[in-house]
C-alpha positions as CSV (number, residue, x, y, z in Angstrom):
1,X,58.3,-72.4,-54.5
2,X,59.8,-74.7,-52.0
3,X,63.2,-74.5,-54.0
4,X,63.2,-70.3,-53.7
5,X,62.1,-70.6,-49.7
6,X,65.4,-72.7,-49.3
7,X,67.8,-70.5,-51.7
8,X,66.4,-67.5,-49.6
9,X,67.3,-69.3,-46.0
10,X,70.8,-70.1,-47.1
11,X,71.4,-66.6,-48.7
12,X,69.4,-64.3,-46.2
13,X,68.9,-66.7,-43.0
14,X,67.9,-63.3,-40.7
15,X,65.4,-61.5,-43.4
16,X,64.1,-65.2,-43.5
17,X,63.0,-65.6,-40.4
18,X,61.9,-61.6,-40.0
19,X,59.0,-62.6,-42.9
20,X,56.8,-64.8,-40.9
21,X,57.4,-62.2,-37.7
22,X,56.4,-59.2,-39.9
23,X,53.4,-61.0,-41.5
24,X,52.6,-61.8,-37.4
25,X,52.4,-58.3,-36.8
26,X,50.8,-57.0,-39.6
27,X,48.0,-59.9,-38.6
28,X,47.8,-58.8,-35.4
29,X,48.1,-54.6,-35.9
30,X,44.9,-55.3,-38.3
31,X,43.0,-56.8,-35.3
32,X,43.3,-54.4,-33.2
33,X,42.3,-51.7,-36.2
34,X,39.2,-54.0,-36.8
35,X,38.3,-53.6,-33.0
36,X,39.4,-49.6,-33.2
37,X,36.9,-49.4,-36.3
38,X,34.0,-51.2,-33.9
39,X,33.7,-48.2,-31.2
40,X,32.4,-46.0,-34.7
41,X,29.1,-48.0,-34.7
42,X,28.9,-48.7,-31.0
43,X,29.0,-44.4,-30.4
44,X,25.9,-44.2,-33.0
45,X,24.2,-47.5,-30.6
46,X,24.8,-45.0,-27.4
47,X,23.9,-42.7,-28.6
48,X,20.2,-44.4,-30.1
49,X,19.5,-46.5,-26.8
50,X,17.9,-44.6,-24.0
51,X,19.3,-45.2,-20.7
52,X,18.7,-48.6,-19.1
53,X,19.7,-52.6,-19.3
54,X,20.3,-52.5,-22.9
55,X,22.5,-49.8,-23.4
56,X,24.0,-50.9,-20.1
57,X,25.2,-54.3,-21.9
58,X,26.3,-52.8,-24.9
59,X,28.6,-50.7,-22.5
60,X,30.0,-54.2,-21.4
61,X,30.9,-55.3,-24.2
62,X,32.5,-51.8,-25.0
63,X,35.0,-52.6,-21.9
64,X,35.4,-56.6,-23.6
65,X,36.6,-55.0,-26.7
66,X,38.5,-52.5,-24.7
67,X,40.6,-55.4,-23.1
68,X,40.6,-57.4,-26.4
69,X,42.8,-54.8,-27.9
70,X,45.1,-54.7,-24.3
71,X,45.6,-58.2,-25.7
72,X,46.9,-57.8,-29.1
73,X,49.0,-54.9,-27.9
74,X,50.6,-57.4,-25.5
75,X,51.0,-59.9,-27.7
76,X,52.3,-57.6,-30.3
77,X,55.0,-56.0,-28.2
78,X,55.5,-60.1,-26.6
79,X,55.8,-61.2,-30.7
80,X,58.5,-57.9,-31.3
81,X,60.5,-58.2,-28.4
82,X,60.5,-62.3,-28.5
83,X,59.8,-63.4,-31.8
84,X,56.8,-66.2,-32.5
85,X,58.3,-68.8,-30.8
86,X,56.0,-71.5,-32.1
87,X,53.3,-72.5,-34.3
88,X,50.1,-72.0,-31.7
89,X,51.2,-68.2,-32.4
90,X,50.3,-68.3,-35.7
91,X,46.9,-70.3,-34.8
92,X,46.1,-67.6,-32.0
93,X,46.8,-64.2,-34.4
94,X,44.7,-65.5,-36.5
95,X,42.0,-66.7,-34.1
96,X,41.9,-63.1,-32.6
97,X,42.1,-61.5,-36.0
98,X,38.4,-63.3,-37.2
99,X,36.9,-62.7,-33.6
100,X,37.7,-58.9,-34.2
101,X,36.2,-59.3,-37.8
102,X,33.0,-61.3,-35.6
103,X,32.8,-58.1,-33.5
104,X,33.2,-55.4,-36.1
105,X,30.1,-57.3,-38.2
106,X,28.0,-57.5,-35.1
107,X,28.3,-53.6,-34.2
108,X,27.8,-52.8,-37.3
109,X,24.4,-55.2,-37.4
110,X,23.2,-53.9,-34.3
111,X,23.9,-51.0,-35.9
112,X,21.9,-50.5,-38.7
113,X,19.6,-52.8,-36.2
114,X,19.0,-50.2,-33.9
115,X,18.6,-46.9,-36.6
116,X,15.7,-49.0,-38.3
117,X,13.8,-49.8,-34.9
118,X,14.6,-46.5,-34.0
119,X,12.6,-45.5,-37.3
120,X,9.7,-47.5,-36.8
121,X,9.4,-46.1,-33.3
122,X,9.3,-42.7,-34.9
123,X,6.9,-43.8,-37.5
124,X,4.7,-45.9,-35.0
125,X,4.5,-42.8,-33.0
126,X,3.5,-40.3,-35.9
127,X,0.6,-42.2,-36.6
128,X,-0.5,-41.6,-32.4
129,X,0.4,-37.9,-32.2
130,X,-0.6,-34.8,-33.6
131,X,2.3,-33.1,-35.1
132,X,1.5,-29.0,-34.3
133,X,0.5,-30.0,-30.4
134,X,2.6,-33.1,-30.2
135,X,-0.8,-34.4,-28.2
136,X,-2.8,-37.4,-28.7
137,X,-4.3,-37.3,-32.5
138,X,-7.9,-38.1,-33.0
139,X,-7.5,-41.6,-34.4
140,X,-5.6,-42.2,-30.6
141,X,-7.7,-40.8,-28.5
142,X,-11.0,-42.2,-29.7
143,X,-9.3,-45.4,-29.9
144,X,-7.6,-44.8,-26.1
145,X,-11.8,-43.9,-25.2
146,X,-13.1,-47.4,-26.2
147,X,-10.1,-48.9,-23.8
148,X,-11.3,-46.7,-21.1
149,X,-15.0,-47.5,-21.7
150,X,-14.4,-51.0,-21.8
151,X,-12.5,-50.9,-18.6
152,X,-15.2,-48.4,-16.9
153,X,-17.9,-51.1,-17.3
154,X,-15.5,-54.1,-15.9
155,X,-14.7,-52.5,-13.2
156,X,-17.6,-50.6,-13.0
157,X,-15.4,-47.1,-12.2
158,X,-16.3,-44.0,-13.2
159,X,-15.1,-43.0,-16.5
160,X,-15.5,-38.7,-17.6
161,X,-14.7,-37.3,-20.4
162,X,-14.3,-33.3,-21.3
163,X,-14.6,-31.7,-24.1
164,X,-12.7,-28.3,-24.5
165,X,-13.2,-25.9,-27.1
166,X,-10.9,-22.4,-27.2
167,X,-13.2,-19.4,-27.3
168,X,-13.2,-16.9,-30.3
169,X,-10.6,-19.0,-31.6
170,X,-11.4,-18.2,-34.9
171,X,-10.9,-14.6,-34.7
172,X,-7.2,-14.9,-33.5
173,X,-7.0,-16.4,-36.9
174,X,-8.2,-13.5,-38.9
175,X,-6.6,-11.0,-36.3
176,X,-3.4,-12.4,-35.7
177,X,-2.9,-14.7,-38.4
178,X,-2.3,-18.9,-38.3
179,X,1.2,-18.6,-36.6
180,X,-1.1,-16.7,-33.7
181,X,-3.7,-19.7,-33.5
182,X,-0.7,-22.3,-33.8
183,X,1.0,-20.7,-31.3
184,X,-1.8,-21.0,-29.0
185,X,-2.3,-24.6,-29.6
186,X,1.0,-24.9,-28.6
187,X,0.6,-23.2,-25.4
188,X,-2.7,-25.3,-24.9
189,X,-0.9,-28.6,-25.3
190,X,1.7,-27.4,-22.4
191,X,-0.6,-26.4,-20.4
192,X,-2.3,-30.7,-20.7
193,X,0.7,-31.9,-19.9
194,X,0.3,-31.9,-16.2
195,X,-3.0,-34.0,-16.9
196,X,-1.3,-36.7,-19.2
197,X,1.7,-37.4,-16.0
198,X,-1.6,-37.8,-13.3
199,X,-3.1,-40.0,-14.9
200,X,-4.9,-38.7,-17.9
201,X,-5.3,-38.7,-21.7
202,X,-5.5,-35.7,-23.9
203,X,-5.6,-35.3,-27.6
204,X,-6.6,-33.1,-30.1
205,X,-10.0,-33.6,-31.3
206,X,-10.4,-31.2,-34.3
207,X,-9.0,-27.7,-34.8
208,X,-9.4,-25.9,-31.8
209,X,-11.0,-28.7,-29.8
210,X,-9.6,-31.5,-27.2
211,X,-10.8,-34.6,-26.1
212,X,-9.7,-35.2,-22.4
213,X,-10.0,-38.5,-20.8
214,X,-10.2,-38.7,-17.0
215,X,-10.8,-42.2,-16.0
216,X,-11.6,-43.6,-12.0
217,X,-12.9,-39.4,-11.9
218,X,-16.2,-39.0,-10.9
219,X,-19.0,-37.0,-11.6
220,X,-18.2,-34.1,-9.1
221,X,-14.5,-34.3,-9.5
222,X,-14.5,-33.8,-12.8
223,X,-16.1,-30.8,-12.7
224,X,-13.6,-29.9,-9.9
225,X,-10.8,-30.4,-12.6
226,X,-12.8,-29.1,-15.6
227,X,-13.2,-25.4,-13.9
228,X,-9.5,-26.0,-12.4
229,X,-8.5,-25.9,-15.9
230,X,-10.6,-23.2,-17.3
231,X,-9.3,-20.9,-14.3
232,X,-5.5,-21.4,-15.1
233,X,-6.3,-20.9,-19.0
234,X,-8.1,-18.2,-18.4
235,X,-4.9,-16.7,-16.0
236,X,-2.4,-17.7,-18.4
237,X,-0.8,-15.1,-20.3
238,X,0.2,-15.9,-23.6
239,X,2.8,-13.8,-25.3
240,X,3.2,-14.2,-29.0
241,X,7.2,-13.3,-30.2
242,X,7.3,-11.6,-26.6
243,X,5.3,-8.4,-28.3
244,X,1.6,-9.5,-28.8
245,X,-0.3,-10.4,-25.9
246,X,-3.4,-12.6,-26.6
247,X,-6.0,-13.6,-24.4
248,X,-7.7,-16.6,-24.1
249,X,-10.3,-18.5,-22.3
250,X,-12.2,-22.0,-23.4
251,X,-15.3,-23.6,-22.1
252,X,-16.3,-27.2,-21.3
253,X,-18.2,-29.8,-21.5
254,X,-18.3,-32.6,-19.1
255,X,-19.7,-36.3,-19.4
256,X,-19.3,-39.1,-16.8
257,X,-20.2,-42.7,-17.3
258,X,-23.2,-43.3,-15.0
259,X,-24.4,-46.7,-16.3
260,X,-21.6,-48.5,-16.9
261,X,-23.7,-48.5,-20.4
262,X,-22.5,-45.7,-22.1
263,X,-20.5,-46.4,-25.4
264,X,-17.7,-44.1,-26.3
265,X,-20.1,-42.2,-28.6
266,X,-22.6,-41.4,-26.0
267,X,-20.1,-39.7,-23.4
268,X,-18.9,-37.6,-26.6
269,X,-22.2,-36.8,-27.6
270,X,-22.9,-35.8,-24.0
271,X,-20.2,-33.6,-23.4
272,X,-20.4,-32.1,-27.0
273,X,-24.1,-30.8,-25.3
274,X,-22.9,-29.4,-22.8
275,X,-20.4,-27.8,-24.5
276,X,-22.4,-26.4,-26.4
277,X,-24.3,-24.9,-23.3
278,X,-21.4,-23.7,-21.7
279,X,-20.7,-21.5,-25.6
280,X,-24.0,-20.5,-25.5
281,X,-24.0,-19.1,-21.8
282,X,-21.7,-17.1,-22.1
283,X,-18.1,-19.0,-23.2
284,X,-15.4,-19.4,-20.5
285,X,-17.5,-21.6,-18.8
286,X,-18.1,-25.4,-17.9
287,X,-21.1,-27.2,-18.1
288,X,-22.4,-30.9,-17.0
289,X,-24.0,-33.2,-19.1
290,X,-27.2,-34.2,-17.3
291,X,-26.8,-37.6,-15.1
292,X,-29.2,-40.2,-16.0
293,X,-28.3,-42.4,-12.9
294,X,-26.7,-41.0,-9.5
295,X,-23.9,-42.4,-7.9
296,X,-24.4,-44.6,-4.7
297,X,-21.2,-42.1,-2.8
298,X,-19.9,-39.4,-4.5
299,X,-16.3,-38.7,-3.4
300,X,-15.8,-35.5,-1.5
301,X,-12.3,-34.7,-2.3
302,X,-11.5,-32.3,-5.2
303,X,-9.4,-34.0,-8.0
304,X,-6.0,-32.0,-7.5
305,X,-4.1,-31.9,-11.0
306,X,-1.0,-30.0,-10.4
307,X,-1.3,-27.2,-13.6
308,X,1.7,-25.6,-14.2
């Protein structure tokens, strides 16, 4: 080998010494493909990461690899126009060339990293929400009550609890069909959304019922909200494929913690009662649950929930 390596210096001194260059630049155009090929995965990380600290660092080193390849274009164009002129050269091409492989691995790790926790996130949060309201599913929301109850009797705040049922709900089903009563769960579940941003919990609690959860709300304020609410439902107009107009009202029951005693089952038990007093007066209406033990100030001020 050594013996050819001579013969070809003596014979072909210039395409001698051209080799090693060419093999240079082929080292170091393949780096800065390697780093190219590591913006692929980093778009898919951008686009995964919500806006914050995280995706703010991977944007760093974005601009890192951004400069790296400034670097192997100007030691590229230094190698062509120059020539390697010694054996650090060699060490540094190939120095740079395994850092770029480093970064390639790592976006592509973080990666594949960031699809799978972006996966369990989706799956952690199927298991909390209902799928046709997008609300809090039973399971949650019972298990969000015990927090609340717990809490209520530590503190010893008020903790009320509503129960909503939509009226005649049953025969928008046989009139208007399922997409009719979906649709109106839909509208329903926009409707709580101003509750869940002031400080509230709503889920679904079966069919056409929902659980609300109104903690540091007492006894008179939640009544305040409860008719609130039944007002703008029964105001809304709800438009099915812009053609069918279908009216709708619900009534309530409401149940506040007066104890500090009251387990998660006795507040539902309590507003399911005077739910059903509210359906059996009439529907669109809301209705207390009896108070076994007043409060020593009830507030005076109306619970304002901004409905939408």
């Amino acid at each position: 080998m050594q013996f050819i390596a001579s013969y070809w210096a003596k014979g072909n001194p210039k395409q001698f010494k051209a080799m090693p260059n060419i093999i240079f630049q082929l080292i170091t155009l393949l780096g800065i493909l390697l780093l190219l090929l590591s913006f692929v995965p980093l778009r898919r990380i951008f686009k995964i990461l919500p806006s914050g600290l995280t995706r703010n660092a991977w944007l760093g080193l974005a601009f890192l690899i951004g400069f790296s390849i400034v670097g192997y274009l100007l030691l590229f164009w230094l190698n062509y126009t120059e020539g390697p002129d010694h054996h650090e050269d060699w060490l540094i091409s190939l120095i740079c060339l395994l850092a770029s492989i480093f970064v390639l691995c790592v976006c592509m790790i973080s990666d594949r990293t960031a699809k799978e926790v972006s996966r369990i996130a989706d799956l952690e949060l199927a298991v909390l929400i209902d799928p046709l309201t997008e609300l809090y599913n039973r399971r949650h929301i019972l298990s969000l009550l015990e927090k609340e109850c717990s809490r209520s009797k530590l503190l010893h705040k008020p903790l009320s609890v509503l129960l909503l049922d939509i009226d005649s709900f049953k025969e928008i089903n046989d009139t208007l069909g399922h997409q009719a009563g979906d649709f109106v769960l839909k509208e329903f579940s926009r409707l709580f959304a101003a509750i869940q941003n002031n400080s509230g919990f709503v889920g679904r609690y079966g069919g056409e019922e929902f659980l609300i959860l109104l903690p540091d709300t007492t006894r008179f304020n939640a009544f305040q909200a409860a008719e609130q609410l039944r007002y703008v439902i029964e105001s809304t107009t709800m438009m099915l494929e812009s053609k069918y107009e279908i009216p709708v009202t619900a009534s309530i029951g409401v149940a506040t913690s007066s104890s500090f005693t009251e387990t998660p089952h006795d507040l539902i038990s309590l507003a399911d009662k005077a739910l059903y007093e509210a359906k059996a007066s009439g529907r669109n209406n809301v209705c207390m649950a009896p108070q076994q033990h007043a409060w020593q100030q009830e507030a005076k001020s109306t619970l304002a929930i901004p409905f939408v």
